[in-house]
LUMMI-434482 format. One record per residue (C-alpha): x, y, z. Coordinates in steps of 0.02 Angstrom, whole numbers, plus 50000, padded with zeros to 5 digits. Layout:
REM residues N
XYZ ...
END
This chain:
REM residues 403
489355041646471 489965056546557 491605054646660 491415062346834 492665077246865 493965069246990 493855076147156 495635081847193 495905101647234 494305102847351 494755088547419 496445089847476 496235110247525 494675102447620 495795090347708 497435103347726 496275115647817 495745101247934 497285095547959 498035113647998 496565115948121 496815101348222 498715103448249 498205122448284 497225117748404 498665105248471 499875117148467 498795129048590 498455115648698 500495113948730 500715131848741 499425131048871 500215117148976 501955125048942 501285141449017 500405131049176 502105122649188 503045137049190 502265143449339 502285129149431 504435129249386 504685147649447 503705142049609 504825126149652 506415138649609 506935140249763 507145122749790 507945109849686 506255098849645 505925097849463 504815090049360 505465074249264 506975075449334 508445063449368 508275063649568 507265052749681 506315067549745 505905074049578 504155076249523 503915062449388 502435068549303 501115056349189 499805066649144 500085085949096 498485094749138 499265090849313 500125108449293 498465117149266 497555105549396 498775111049554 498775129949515 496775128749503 496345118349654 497705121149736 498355105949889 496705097749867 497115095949679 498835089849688 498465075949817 496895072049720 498205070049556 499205057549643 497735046949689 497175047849505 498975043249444 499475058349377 501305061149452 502365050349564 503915052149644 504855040749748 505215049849885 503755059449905 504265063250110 505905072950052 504955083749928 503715088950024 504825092850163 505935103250040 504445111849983 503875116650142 505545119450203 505525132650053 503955140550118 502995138549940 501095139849956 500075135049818 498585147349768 497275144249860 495725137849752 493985145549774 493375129549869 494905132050006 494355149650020 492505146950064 492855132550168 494045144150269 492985158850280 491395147950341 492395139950459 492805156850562 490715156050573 490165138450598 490655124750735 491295110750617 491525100450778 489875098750858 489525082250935 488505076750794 489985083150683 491195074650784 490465057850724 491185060650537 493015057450588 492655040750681 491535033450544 492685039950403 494215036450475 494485026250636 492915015350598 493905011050424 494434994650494 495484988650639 496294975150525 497014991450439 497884998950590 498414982450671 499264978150518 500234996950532 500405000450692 501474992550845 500874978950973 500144992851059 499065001050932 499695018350979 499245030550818 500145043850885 501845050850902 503275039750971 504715045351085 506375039950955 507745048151109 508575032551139 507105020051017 507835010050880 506325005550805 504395007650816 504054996950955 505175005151068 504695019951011 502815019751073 503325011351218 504585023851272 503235034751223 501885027051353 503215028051495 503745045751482 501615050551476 501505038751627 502875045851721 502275063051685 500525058851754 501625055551918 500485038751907 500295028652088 499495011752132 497405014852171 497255030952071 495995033951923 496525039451754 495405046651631 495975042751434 494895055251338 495045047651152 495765030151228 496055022051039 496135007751049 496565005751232 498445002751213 498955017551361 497345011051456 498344993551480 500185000451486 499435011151623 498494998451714 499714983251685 501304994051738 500575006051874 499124998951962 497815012351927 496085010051865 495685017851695 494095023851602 494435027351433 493145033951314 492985035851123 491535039251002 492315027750875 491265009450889 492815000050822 493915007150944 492725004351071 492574984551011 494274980251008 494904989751163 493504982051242 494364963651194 496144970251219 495854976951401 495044960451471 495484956951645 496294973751685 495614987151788 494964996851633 493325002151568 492985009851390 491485018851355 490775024951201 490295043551245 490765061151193 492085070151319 490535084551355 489345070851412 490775063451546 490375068351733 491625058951866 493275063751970 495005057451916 496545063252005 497375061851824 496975063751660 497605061951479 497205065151316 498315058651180 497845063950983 496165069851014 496165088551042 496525090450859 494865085350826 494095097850950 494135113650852 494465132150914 492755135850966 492555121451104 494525123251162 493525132851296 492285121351334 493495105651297 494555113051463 492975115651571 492555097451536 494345093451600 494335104751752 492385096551789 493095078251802 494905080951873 495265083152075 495965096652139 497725090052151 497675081052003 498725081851846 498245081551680 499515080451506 498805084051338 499815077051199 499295086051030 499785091050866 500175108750844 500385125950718 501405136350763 500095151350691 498405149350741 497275141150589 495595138050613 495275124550456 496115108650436 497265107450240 496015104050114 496605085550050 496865081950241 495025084150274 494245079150135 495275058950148 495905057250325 495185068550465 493605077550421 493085094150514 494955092950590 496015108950646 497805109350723 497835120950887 499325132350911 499765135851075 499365153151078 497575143851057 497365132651189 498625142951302 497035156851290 495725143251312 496715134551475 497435148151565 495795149951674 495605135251729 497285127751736 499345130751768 500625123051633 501915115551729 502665109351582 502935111051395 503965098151270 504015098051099 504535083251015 503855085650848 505265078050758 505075061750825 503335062150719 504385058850546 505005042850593 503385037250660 502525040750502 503955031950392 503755017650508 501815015750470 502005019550307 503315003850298 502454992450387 500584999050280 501844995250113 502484976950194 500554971350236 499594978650100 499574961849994 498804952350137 497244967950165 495604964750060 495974974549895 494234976749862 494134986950013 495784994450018 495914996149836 497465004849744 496785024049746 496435017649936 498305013449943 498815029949838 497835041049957 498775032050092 500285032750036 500175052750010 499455055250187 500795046750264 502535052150179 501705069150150 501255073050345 503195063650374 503805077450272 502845090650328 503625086750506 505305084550446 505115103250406 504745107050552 503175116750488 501905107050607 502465099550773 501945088350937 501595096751093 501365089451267 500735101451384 500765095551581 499485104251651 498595106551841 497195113551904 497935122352060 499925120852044 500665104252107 501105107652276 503135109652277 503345110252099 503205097451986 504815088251919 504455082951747 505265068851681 506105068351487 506755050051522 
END
């Protein structure tokens, strides 16, 4: 019988070429991430965030497309990344506030870029737009926010002058709006965007007025509804352009931000149509200080859909027919403590939420919007505005309190 020729030099040059290829290819791959990396490095230069690095702010990265991922989509990509797992970092408040404080932009990916440009063309907050934020967001579950918020339920920005913790905070917070409103015993309040009726019942319990509050959130509506039993308040379910009644005061607390720069105009006529002559209204908002007319990318994707932050150049063009600022106070840095508040007690309650619900990405995306927006005001990059506003002067001047 014939031997068979051994199968040696084919073999093994068959099997060196192969192996050459694949760590070829490998070795492109790296180069590749190196180079995304490298970009990403000379960006964060003028601040001291690194990636992998020894400092609680540092970037601590798990997967390394994430280099390739941020530079191509941009925000949305890098917040998307963290939900996914690909990074963490510990304190994720500080570095974004050093970032910001550093004035780095990401590129912009082509998604940001349409979505900008369309939204100089299109009303993103009709009424039947409007309805996206409360189901997405508000309607996501009062055991959520009762769990994160104070006694009050007050998802806005606390007044920290002399607070010591959250609770004092919003309350301090509810007293300096009250005694703004120059509040007496009989008069009627309007609450456009009431929540979940925690400044309906501070007003009513501690002033003696009557309230109406209204929201187009059904959860809200529900449990501010239950919480405002027995006091001199009424909540109603109903857009702010559908509203037709007199109040001598008004307030809206959180809510403008969901208006958007094309109905600023028609958002003040509504006021002006339900407020007396002599009455008073304060607007407490969020606030650019450039105009923008789209809300960040991961911001309105996960938390507040269709959303845009006014600057006061904004509303100050939309108001200025039909009403006189009396006053103007920015207390934007009390928003950072507020947020690191929420996010503690969110972090402390977690365990006891239904995980299939609010599942870990859930608590990832969370997590991000939180600390991120803390940092973000801890720059000083966005801030919180309350405007005290009339329709005809108040007669003598009007002293505003800063308790």
């Amino acid at each position: 019988m014939q031997e068979k020729e051994p199968i040696t030099t084919t073999t093994t040059t068959s099997l060196t070429t192969s192996s050459s290829t694949i760590k070829s290819h490998e070795n492109k791959k790296v180069a590749k991430s190196n180079h995304w990396k490298r970009i990403l490095e000379e960006l964060l230069e003028k601040t001291d965030v690194k990636f992998n690095g020894p400092n609680d702010w540092d970037i601590q990265v798990h997967n390394e497309a994430l280099y390739k991922r941020v530079l191509m989509e941009g925000s949305l990509g890098l917040g998307e990344s963290y939900m996914d797992g690909w990074w963490d970092c510990k304190e994720l408040d500080t570095m974004v506030c050093k970032v910001t404080r550093a004035k780095i932009d990401l590129p912009k990916s082509w998604n940001d870029i349409f979505r900008i440009a369309v939204s100089h063309i299109f009303n993103f907050q009709t009424k039947i737009r409007s309805l996206k934020v409360a189901r997405e967001h508000y309607d996501l579950g009062n055991d959520l926010y009762q769990l994160m918020l104070d006694p009050n339920m007050q998802y806005s920005c606390g007044y920290w002058k002399d607070a010591n913790n959250l609770v004092e905070a919003q309350e301090a917070k509810l007293k300096l709006i009250c005694d703004k409103l120059v509040l007496k015993p009989g008069m009627k309040l309007l609450d456009i965007g009431c929540g979940w009726g925690g400044l309906a019942a501070y007003a009513a319990k501690n002033y003696g007025v009557s309230v109406v509050g209204i929201t187009i959130s059904k959860e809200q509506q529900a449990l501010a509804q239950e919480r405002c039993k027995g006091l001199d308040v009424e909540i109603k379910l109903i857009d702010y352009r559908d509203l037709e009644m007199k109040f001598e005061r008004v307030v809206s607390v959180g809510m403008v931000e969901h208006v958007g720069p094309k109905n600023y105009k028609t958002y003040f006529q509504c006021v002006k149509k339900n407020i007396t002559p002599d009455g008073i209204f304060l607007l407490h908002t969020i606030g650019s200080k450039l105009p923008v007319t789209a809300c960040e990318p991961w911001i309105n994707k996960y938390i507040f859909p269709n959303g845009a932050l006014p600057s006061i150049s904004g509303l100050s063009t939309a108001f200025e027919e039909y009403f006189l600022c009396e006053d103007l106070h920015n207390i934007g840095q009390d928003y950072d403590p507020t947020l690191m508040a929420w996010y503690s007690n969110f972090i402390e309650h977690y365990p006891s939420l239904d995980q299939t619900k609010y599942n870990d990405r859930f608590k990832r995306m969370w997590t991000y919007y939180l600390k991120a927006c803390a940092g973000s005001f801890r720059a000083r990059s966005i801030q919180l505005w309350q405007f005290v506003l009339t329709p005809n002067g108040f007669e003598g001047g009007l002293r505003v309190p800063r308790n």
